[in-house]
N, C-alpha and C positions, 0 to 999 in steps of 0.2 A: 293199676292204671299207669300207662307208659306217662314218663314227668313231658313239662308243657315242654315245644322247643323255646329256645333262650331268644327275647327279641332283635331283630335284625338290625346291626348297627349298621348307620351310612359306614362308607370310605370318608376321611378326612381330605374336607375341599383345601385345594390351593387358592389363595384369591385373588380375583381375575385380575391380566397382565393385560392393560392394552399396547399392542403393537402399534399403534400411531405415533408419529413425531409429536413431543409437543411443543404449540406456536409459540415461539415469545411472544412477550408484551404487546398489546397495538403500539407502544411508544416507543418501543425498540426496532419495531417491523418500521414505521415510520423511517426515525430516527435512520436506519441503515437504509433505505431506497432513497432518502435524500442525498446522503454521503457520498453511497456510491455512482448515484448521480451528477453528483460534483465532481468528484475524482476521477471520472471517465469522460466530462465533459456532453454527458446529455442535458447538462444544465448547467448552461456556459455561463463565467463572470457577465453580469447583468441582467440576468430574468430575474424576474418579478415572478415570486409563488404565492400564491393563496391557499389561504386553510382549505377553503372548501375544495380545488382541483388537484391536492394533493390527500386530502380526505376519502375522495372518491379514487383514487389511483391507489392506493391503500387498500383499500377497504375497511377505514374507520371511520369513528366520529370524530369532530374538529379537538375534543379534548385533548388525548394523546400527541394528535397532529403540534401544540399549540406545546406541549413538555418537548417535544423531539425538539423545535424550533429552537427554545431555549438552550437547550443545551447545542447546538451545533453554531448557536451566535455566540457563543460563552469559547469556544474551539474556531473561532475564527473565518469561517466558512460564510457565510451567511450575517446581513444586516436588518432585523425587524424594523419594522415602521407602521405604528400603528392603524387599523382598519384598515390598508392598505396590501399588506403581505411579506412578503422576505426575499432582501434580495440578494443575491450572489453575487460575494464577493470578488470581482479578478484580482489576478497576483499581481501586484504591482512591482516596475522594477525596483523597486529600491528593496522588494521581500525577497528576490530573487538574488540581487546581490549580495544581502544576509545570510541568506541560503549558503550559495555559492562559496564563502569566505568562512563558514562553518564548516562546510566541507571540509573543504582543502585542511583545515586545520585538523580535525578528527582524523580523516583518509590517508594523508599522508602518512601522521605517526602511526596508525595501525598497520599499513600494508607494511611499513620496515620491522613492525614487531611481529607481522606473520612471517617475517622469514628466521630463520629455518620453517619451510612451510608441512606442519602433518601433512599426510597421506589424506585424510578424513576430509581436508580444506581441498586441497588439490581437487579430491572426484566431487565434491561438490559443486565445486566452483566448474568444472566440465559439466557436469551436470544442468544448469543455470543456464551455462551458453547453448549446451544443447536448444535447452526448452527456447531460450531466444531467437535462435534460427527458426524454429517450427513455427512462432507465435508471428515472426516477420513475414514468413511465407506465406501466411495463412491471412497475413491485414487485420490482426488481433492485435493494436496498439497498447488498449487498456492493460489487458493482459504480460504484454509486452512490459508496460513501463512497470508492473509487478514485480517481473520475473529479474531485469536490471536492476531494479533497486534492491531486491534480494542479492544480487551477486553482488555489488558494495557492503550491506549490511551483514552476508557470513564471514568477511575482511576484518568489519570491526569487530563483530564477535571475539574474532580470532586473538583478538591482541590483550584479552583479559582483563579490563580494565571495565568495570559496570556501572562505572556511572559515565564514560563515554558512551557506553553503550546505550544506556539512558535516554542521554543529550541526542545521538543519533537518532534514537529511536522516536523521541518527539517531533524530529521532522520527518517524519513520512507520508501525512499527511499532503503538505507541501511540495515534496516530492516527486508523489504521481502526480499532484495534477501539475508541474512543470514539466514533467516528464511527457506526459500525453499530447500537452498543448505543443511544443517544442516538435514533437515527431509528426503531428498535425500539420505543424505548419512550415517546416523540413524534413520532408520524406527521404530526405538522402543522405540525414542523421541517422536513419536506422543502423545503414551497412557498416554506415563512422564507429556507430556505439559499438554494435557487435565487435569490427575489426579492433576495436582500441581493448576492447574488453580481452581478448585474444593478445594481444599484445603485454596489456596488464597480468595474466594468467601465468604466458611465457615466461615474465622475469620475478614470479614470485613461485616457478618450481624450479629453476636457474637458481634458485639462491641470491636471488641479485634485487636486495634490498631498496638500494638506490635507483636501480634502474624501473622498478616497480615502484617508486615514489614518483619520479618522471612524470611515468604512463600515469597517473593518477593527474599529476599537473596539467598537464596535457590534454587530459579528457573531460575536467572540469574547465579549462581554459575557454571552448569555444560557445558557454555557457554565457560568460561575461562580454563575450564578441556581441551575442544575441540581443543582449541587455544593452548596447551602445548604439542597437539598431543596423550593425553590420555583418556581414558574413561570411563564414572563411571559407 
């Protein structure tokens, strides 16, 4: 009697991979469509939000809505006021001035310590202006004040020092949204920024430290013009 056949083993499954993104949190989904709300200026210093119109623009429940809020009033952005809603911070001059005088202090020391400038900063830094031109062209401000505040912050990178980089880094927030409102509301700061930025570029593959500390004066200067309500 021929022997039984031997029973038939599966193949050994793999286990299943879903190809879907997965969502973050509703409180982080929240939390980022307010921010970037803010920082683009669709939701300009003074609106009033409510849980529930921002629940439904979401698409969550008021819970996470109510964690997102806390943490963006704890970041400065945003003032709760109970049963009422949140409201939107504007930058006031005197934050602007802070700002500004932070800069200049960071910015200058780093652009003289990126000189001698790597090759690696240089086509970056081209790179940056590139995207600035397209994002001008195109009446992509948001976008725009991104791409500018990027081409400051690979300056300070540059200069090796990480806890400037830090301090920098904690204003960026504050940043775009002076950056947005200011091109908003001076559309003829675009071509300024771009040409100064060019300018600034020039004297930091020149080798010319000081002259790249100038263009940095110079281009945070008309900043503080803004703030006294005049304009150059």
């Amino acid at each position: 009697m021929p022997p039984a056949p031997a029973p038939a083993t599966k193949p050994a499954t793999k286990p299943a991979t879903s190809t879907a993104t997965k969502r973050p949190p509703a409180a982080d989904r929240v939390y980022m469509h307010v921010k970037q709300a803010v920082l683009d200026r669709r939701y300009e210093g003074g609106t009033l939000l409510t849980e529930g119109e921002l629940a439904e623009a979401v698409g969550v429940s008021r819970t996470p809505v109510r964690e997102a809020l806390l943490k963006l009033e704890v970041e400065g952005l945003i003032k709760l006021y109970p049963k009422k809603g949140a409201l939107v911070l504007a930058v006031s001059a005197q934050e602007t001035a802070d700002v500004v005088e932070t800069r200049l202090l960071v910015e200058e020391f780093a652009v003289r310590r990126a000189v001698p400038a790597p090759e690696r900063l240089v086509v970056r830094l081209q790179e940056l202006l590139a995207e600035q031109k397209e994002q001008a062209a195109a009446g992509d401000l948001a976008a725009l004040a991104v791409s500018d505040r990027c081409f400051h912050a690979e300056i300070v990178r540059n200069a090796g020092n990480e806890i400037l980089a830090r301090l920098y880094d904690q204003m960026r927030d504050r940043q775009l949204r002076m950056g947005v409102a200011v091109m908003h509301a001076q559309p003829d700061r675009v071509a300024k920024n771009i040409a100064e930025h060019e300018e600034m570029l020039a004297a930091i593959r020149d080798g010319d430290g000081e002259r790249a500390a100038q263009c940095v004066r110079q281009h945070l200067s008309w900043v503080k013009i803004l703030v006294r309500g005049d304009d150059r």
